[in-house]
N, C-alpha and C positions, 0 to 999 in steps of 0.2 A: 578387566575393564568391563564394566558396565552398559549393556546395549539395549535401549529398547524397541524394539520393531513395531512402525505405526502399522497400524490397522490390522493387528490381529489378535483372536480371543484366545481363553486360553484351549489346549489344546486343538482349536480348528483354527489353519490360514485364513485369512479372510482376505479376499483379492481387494484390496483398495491403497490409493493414491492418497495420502496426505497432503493438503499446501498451506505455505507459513505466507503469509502474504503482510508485508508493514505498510498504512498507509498515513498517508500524512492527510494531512489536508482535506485537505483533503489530501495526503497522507495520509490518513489512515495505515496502521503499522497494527498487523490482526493475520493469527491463523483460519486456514478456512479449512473446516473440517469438510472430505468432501466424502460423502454416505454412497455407499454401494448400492449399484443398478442392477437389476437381475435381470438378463436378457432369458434366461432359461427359463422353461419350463418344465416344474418337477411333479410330485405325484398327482396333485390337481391337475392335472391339464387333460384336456380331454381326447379320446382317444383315435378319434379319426384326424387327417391331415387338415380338413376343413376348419374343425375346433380350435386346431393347432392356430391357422393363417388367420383365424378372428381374433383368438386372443391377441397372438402377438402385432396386431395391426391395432387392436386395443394400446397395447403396450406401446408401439412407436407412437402413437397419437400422443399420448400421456407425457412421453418421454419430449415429444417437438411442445409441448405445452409448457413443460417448467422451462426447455431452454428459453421460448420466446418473452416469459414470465418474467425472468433468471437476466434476459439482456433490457428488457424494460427497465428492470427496476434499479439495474448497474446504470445504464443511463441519464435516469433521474437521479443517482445520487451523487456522481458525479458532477452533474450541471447546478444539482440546487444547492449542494455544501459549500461552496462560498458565498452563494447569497445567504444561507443560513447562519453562516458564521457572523457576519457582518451586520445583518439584523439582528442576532437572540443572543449574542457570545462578547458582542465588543465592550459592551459595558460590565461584563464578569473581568474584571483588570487582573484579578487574581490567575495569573499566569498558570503556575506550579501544583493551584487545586484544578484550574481546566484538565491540565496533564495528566494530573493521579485520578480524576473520576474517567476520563479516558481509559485510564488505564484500567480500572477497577471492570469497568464493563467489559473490556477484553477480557478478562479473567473470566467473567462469568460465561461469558459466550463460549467460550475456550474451553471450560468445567464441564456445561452443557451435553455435549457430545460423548466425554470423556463418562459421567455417569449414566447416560440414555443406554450405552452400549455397553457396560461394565467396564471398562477397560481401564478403570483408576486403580483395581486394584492392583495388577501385575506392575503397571505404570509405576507405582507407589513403589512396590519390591523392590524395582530394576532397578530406582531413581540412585542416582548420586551425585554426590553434592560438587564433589572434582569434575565429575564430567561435565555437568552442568554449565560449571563456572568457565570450564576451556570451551564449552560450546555456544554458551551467550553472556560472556560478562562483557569481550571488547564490545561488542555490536549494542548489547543492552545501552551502552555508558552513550556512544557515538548516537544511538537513537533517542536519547534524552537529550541533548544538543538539537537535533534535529526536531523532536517536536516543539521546543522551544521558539527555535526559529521559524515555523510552520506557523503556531498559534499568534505569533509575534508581528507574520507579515501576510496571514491572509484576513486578516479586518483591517487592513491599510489600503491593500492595492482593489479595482474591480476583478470581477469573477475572470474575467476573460485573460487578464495579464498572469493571475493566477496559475490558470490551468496551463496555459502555454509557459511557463517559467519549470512550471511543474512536470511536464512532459522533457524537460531537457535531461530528465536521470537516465534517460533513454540511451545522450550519449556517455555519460560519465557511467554506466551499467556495463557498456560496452570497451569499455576502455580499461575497468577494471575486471572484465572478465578475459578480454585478450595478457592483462599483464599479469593478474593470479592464476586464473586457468587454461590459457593458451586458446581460448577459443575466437577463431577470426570469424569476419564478416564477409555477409557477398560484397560483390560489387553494388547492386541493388541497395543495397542496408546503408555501405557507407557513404551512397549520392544520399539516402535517403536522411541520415545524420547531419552533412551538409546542409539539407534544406530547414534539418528541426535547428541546426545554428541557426540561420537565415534568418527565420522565425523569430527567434530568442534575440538576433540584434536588433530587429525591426523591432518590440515589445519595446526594449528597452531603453531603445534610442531616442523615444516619444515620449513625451507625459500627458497627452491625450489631444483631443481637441483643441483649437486655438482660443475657442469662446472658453471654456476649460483654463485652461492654463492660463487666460488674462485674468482670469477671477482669483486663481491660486496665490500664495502667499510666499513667500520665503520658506517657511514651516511646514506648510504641507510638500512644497517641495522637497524639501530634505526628508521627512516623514514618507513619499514617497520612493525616496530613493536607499532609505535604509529599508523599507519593506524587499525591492527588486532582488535587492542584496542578499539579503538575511531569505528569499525563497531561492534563488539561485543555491546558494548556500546548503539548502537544506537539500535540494536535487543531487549534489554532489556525496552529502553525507548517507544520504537512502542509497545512493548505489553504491558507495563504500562498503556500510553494514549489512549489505543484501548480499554481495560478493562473499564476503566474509563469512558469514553464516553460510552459503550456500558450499562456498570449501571445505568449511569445519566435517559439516552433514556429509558431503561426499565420505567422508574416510569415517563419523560415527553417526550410522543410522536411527533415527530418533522420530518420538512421534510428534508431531509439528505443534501439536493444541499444547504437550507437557512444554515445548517450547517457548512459546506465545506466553504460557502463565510465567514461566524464568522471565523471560524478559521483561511483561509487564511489572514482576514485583521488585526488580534490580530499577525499573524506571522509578515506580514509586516513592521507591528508597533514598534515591536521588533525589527525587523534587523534596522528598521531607527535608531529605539534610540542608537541601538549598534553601526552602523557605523559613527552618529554623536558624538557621548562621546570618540572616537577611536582619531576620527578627534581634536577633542580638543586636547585628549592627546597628540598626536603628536604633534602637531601645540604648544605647552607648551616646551613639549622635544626637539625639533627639532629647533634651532638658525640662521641653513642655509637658503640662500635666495634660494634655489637649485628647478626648474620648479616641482610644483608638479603633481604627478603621474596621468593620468587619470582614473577614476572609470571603463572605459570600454575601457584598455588596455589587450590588448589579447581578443578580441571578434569578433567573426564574423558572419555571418549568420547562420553556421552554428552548433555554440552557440546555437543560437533562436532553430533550429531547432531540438537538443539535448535534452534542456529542454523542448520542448514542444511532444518529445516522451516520456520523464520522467512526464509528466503531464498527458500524455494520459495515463498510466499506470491504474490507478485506473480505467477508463470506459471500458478499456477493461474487466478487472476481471468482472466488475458488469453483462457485458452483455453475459460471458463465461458463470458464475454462472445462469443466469436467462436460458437460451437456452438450457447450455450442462450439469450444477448442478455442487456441489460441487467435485465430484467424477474426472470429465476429467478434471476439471480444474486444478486439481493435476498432472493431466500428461501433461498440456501445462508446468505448472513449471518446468516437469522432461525436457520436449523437450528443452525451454529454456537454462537449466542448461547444458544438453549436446551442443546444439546448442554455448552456450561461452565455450566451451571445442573446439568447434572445430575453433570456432574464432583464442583464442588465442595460438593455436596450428600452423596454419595455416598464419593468418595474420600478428598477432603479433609474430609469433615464439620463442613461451614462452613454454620454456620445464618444466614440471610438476616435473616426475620423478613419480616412483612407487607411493610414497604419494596423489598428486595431486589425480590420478585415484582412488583409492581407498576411498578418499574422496567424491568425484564426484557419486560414486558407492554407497555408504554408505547412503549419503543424499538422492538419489535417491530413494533408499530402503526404509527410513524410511518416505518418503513425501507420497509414495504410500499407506505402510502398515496403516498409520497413515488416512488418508484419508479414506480409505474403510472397516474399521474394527471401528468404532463408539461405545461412548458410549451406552448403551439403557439408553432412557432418561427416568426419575422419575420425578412423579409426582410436587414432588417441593424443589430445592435445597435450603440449608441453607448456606449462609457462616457461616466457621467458626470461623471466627473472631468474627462477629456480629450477632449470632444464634438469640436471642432476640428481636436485632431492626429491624432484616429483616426477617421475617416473609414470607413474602409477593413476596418476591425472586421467580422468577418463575426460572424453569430450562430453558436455553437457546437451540439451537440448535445442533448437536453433531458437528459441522464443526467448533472449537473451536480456528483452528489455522489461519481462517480466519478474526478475530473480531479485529486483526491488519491491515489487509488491507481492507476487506468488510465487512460493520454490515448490519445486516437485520434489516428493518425497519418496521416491521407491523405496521399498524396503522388502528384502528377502521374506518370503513364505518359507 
């Protein structure tokens, strides 16, 4: 069998963490290569203890400046990619080529790393096509569904219904890591999942304001309600395909970025097959000689530049996670989430109404509580499903509602 161990060169280990991170939406669905820190100091360093306490107080400085950098700018991207979708992306109708230049930019970012540090070539060696396939073909297939759904219902709904719809893979994360990997929640967690439903019925039970919804149509109504759908939807299937992968990876250790490029090019592959079969049928139904429509009607630069913040989304997470841990990284998502409160309050002059906030409140509540109140982890969980054949099931990490957008990657030195 075929194994290849992230983040090492050849003949030297190199101490580092790999994260596959899928995200949507702002999903965004992207590995995050996360680059080694050297707290050490080796032959340069200077000889007395004094030299030593400057440099290294150099070094922590350096090191509190990318985390603060690193949560900033997970912040903003969080809070601005649904207004960005919705201003620069809605008129690109071309679903299946949004998906594939998504996809295309993962690759590259994904590549990036893999050539900076040489490690394409051993990568390349180890690579197989079997492993591959049992490591990311279900998950690849289910996250084409899902980005589908994603790009389908975040230029429908506001940013705020968005992100809060979005945060609910938090509980279906958890629900599929208790039944494939046996790993339970505190008590903490599971009021705190409670409150993200709360949240999620409040969202949904509303279609906004009353001045809002008297102007609304019949159409936007229904429009509005297959978006709720189709994001719900997609919460469900990120925590499916994140569970999934992340079982796979337990038992064959792999490097997250040669990952990310599998998945992306089984995504691509997909949206081709689907928007040529589309084309046929058309081209079957359709009798008129009528000019046909261009693939990249409604795009503009600033499309590229839309998707290619929704691509960076994962690298960010990776390297919040690595610098500032799973803990503040919860509070860029809260900063986020108010941050497109104040977007579309402001820009978009999208009135919430009581609802909206108390939504906003609620998910906030339970991102935090959920976050810093962890399981204590056991020695070794059992699914229940499959008590018997997994045996061997180790307990995973207590940051559970991350394993949809960041997996941790250990991998033996």
């Amino acid at each position: 069998m075929s194994r290849s161990t992230a983040g090492t060169s050849a003949g030297t280990p190199r101490n580092q963490c790999d994260h596959l991170s899928k995200t949507t939406d702002a999903d965004a669905d992207l590995t995050a290569p996360l680059l080694d820190h050297s707290y050490s100091i080796m032959a340069d360093a200077p000889s007395s203890s004094d030299g030593i306490q400057d440099v290294s107080k150099v070094d922590d400085e350096a090191y509190t400046l990318k985390a603060i950098t690193f949560l900033v700018l997970l912040t903003c991207q969080i809070g601005i990619q649904p207004a960005l979708m919705k201003w620069y992306a809605k008129d690109a109708t071309n679903i299946s080529l949004r998906i594939v230049v998504v996809s295309l930019l993962k690759i590259a970012i994904s590549l990036a790393p893999l050539l900076v540090h040489g490690d394409w070539r051993p990568e390349l060696k180890q690579w197989s096509v079997r492993v591959a396939l049992r490591t990311t073909a279900l998950p690849a297939l289910i996250y084409t569904v899902q980005d589908y759904l994603i790009q389908t219902s975040i230029v429908v709904l506001d940013g705020v219904t968005f992100n809060v719809l979005n945060q609910t893979k938090i509980i279906w994360t958890a629900v599929f890591v208790y039944l494939m990997l046996g790993k339970k929640q505190s008590t903490i967690q599971v009021l705190a999942l409670v409150v993200l439903v709360a949240s999620a019925v409040v969202i949904a039970a509303t279609h906004g304001s009353s001045s809002r919804h008297d102007l609304s149509t019949h159409a936007d109504d229904l429009l509005r309600a297959a978006g709720l759908t189709r994001a719900m939807l997609a919460a469900v299937l990120s925590a499916l395909a994140g569970t999934i992968i992340q079982r796979a990876l337990q038992k064959e250790a792999r490097n997250a970025n040669v990952v990310t490029i599998e998945l992306s090019v089984i995504n691509i592959f997909c949206c081709f097959w689907s928007y040529s079969a589309s084309e046929v049928f058309l081209a079957v139904e359709d009798d008129s000689e009528a000019a046909p429509i261009s693939m990249w009607q409604g795009w503009t630069v600033m499309t590229f530049v839309t998707l290619l913040v929704q691509a960076l989304g994962g690298v960010l997470v990776g390297f919040v996670i690595k610098y500032s841990g799973n803990v503040k990284k919860s509070f860029a998502v809260v900063g986020g989430l108010l941050f497109t409160a104040v977007l579309e309050s402001v820009v978009n002059k999208t009135e919430f109404g009581l609802s909206g906030y108390v939504a906003t409140i609620l998910v906030t509540l339970s991102t935090v509580l959920y976050t810093q109140y962890p399981s204590v982890a056991t020695v070794e969980a059992v699914s229940p499903l499959k008590k018997a054949k997994d045996d061997d099931v180790a307990a995973d990490s207590s940051d559970v509602d991350d394993i949809s957008k960041v997996k941790r990657l250990l991998s033996p030195v």
